[in-house]
C-alpha positions as CSV (number, residue, x, y, z in Angstrom):
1,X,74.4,35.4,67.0
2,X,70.3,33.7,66.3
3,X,70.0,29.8,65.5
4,X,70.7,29.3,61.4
5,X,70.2,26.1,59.0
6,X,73.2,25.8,57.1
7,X,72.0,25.1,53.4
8,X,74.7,24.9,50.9
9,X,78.1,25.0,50.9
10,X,80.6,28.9,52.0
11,X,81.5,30.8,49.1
12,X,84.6,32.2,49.5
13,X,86.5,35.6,48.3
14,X,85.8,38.5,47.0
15,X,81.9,38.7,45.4
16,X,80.9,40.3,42.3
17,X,76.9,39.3,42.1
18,X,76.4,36.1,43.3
19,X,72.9,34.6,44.2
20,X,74.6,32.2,46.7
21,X,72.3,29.6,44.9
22,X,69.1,31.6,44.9
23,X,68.5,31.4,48.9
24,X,66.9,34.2,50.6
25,X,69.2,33.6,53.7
26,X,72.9,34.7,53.2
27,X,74.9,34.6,56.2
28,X,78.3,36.8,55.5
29,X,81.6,36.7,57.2
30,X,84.2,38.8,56.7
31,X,87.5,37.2,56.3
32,X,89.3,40.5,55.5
33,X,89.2,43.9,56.8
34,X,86.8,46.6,56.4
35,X,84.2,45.0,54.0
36,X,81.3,46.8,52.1
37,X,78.6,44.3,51.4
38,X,76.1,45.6,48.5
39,X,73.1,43.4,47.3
40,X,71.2,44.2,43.9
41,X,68.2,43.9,41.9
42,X,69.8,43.0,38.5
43,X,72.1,46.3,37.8
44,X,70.2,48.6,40.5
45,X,71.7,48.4,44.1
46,X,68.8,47.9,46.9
47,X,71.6,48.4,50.0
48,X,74.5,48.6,50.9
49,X,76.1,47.7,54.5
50,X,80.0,47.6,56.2
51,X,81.6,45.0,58.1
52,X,84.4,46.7,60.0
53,X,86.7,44.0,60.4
54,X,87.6,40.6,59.9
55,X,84.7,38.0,62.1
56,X,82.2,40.9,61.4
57,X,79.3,38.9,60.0
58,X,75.5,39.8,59.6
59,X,72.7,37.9,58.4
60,X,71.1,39.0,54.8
61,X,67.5,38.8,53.9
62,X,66.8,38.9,50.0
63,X,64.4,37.8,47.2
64,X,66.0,34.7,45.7
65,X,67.4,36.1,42.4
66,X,69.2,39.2,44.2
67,X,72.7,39.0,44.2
68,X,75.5,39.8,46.8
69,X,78.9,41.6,46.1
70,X,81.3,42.6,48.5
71,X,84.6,45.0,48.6
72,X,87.0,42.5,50.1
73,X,87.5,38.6,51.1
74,X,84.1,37.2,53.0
75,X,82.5,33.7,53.5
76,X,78.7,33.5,52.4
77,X,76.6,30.3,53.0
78,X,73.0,30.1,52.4
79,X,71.0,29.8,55.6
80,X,67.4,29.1,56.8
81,X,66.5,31.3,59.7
82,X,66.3,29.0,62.6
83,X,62.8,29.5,65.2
């Protein structure tokens, strides 16, 4: 786990294309089981990744108007990347 800025406040539940408000920094945890975590350009997917279980959580760099989804319950908070 790296040094992170919190910068807005968690989204919670199950994502279908959020921004999580434009930041480039998304930190997602999952709060459900296994968890796929897919970000997009608009209707074309760029990536997709899996949390395995619940407390999984990785740290998403992305251009400011690509959005998140995920399969199951997470928390996402927009982040700055600490130094």
């Amino acid at each position: 786990m790296g040094t992170f800025i919190i910068k807005g406040t968690a989204v919670a539940g199950t994502l279908t294309d959020n921004s999580i408000g434009n930041s480039p920094f998304v930190r997602v945890v999952a709060t459900a089981g296994t968890n796929t975590i897919t970000v997009k350009d608009g209707s074309t997917t760029l990536g997709t990744t899996l949390l395995h279980s619940a407390g999984d959580e990785i740290t998403i760099e992305k251009h400011p108007k690509h959005t998140i989804s995920s399969s199951a319950a997470v928390s996402a908070t927009a982040v700055g990347v600490g130094h």
